[in-house]
N, C-alpha and C positions, 0 to 999 in steps of 0.2 A: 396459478401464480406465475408472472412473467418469469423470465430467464434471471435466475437472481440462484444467491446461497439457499442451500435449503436443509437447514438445520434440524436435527430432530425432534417430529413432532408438530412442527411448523407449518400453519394451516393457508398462511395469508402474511404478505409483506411489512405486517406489522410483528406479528408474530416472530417472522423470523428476524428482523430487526431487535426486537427487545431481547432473544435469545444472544444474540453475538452481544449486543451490551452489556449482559450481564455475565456472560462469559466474561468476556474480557474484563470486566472490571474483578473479577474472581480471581487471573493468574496475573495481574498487574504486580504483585509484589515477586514475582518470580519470572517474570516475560525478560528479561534483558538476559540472565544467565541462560536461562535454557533457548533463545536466541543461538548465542553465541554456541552453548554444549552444542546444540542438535544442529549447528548449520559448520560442525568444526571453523568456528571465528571465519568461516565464508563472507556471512552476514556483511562484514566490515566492510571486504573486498566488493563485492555489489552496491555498498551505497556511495562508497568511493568513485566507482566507475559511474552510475548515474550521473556525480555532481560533474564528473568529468565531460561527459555527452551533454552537459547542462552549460557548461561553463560560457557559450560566449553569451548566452541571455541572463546569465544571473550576473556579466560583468557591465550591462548593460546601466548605465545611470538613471535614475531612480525608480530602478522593475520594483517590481510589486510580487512577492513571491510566499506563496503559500501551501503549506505542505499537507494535505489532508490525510483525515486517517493517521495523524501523525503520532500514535500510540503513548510510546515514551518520550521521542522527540528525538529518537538517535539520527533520523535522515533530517529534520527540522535542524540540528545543528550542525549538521557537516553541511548544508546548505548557507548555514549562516558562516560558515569561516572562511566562504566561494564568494562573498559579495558583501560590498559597503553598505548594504540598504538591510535595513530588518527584515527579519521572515519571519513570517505568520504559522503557524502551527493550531492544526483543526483536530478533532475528535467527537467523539459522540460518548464515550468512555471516560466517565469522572475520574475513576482511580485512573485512569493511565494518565490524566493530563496530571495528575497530579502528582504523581513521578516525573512527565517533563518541567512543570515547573522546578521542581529542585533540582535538575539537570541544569536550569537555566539558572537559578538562582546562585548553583558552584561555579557554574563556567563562567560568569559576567559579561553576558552579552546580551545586546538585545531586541532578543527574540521575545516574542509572546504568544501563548495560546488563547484558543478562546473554542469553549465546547457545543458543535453543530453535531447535525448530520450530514452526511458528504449528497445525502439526495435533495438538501433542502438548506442549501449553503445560503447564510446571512451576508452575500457579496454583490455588487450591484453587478449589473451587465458590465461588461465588454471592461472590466477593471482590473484583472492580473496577468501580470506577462507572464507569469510560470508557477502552473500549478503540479503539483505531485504526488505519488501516493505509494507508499512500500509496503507490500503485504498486508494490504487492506483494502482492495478496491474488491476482490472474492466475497469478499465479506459480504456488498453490498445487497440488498435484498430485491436491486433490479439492475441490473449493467446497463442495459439502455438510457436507462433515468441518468445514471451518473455519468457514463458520457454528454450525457444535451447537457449535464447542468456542469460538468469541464467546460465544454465550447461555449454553452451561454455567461458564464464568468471570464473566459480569457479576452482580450484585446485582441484586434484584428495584426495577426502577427504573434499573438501569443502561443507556449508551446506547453505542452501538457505530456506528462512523463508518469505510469503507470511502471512500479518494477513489482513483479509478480512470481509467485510458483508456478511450474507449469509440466507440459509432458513432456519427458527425455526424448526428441527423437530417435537416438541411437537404440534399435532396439534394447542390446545384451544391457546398458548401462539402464534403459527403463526396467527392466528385470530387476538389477540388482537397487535400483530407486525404490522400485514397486514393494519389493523386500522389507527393505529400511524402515519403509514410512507406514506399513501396515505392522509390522511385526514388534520391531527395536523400536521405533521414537514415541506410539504411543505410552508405552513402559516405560520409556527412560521423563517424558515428558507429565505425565499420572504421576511418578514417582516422587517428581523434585518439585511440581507445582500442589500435589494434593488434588488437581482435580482430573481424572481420567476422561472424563466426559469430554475435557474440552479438548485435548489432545487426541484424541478417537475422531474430533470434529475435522479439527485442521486440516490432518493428511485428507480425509473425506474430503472434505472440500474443495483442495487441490485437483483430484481426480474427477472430479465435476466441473473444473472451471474451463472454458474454451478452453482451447491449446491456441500457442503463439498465432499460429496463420491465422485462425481464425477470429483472434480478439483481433488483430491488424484491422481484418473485413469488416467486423463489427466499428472499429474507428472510422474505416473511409465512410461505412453507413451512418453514420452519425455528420459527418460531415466535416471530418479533420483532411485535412491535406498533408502531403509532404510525410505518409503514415512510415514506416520503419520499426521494425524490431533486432534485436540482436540477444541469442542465446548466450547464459554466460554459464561457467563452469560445468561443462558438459551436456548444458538444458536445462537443469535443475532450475533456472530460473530463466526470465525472458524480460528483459526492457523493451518496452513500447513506447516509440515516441512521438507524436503527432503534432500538428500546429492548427492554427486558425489563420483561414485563408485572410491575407492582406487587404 
């Protein structure tokens, strides 16, 4: 199996794809609070700072802006309060879109989803100025795949913004991450969602995925220019930003 998630059990890129979607669609009625519990309301601050690193192309007149993976839709609507132009919201997870729509349906705004998968996006070439993805690009069951199919969807100029978990460079603080996320979050996460398994998955996951430098490398090989990342609250996460050469 190429460089992809690799969920328990998971023999082949199908397999482990249908695994994360049925997950997912399993802690969708409990994904926003334990969110917020397990990332102490951090969560907020990182998709704040995104739209902030985003802002002059979502101020951009009539971008084309589409949030993949867009779960609940929490980064899907603080993308929509950044810009006059609708944004799009993706998933491959029924129940989660089904949660962002009544996020959209209270807030009045309009945004809309529509349910893909991020490796086989229903978007024409060369059509969105800014595409996005918040703690869900790990997921994906080939990282490679879903980079070509960012750049083969964005516009020449277009920018593509991955914010992601990843490894604490500082050692002492990866210790005490390492700690957290094997010990405390599966438990606290098992506890409030009902499903252990999938929270046993997440941190796994995490500790599987490239670290920062290394997704960077993986973007210039794909073929983004102008690559950048930026750790935010200690490493616990990492913004990657990339473009499509002009």
């Amino acid at each position: 199996m190429s460089e992809g998630t690799t969920p328990p059990g998971a023999q082949n890129e199908e397999q482990a794809a249908r695994w994360v979607r049925r997950m997912f669609d399993g802690v969708a009625p409990r994904y926003d609070l334990l969110n917020h519990v397990l990332s102490f309301n951090a969560d907020k601050y990182w998709r704040w700072k995104t739209v902030r690193e985003l802002q002059p192309f979502l101020a951009k007149p009539g971008a084309r802006i589409v949030d993949l993976c867009c779960g609940s839709g929490d980064l899907m609507l603080a993308l929509q309060q950044a810009s006059s132009e609708s944004v799009l919201g993706s998933d491959f997870s029924h129940q989660m879109l089904l949660t962002a729509k009544t996020k959209i349906a209270n807030s009045h705004v309009t945004s809309k989803v529509f349910e893909a998968d991020a490796l086989r996006l229903p978007l024409a070439d060369a059509s969105c100025d800014v595409l996005t993805a918040a703690f869900g690009f790990r997921n994906l069951a080939n990282y490679r795949r879903g980079l070509d199919e960012l750049l083969r969807a964005l516009k020449p100029g277009g920018v593509a913004a991955i914010l992601e978990f990843t490894t604490p460079p500082n050692f002492l603080f990866r210790a005490f991450y390492n700690f957290y996320s094997r010990r405390v979050l599966p438990r606290i996460g098992g506890l409030i969602s009902g499903s252990p398994d999938a929270y046993k998955y997440l941190p796994d996951s995490v500790r599987k995925f490239p670290d920062a430098p290394s997704l960077a490398g993986q973007f210039e090989a794909a073929g983004f220019t102008k690559v950048r990342f930026r750790y935010l609250t200690f490493g616990v996460v990492a913004l990657h930003i990339g473009q499509k050469a002009a």
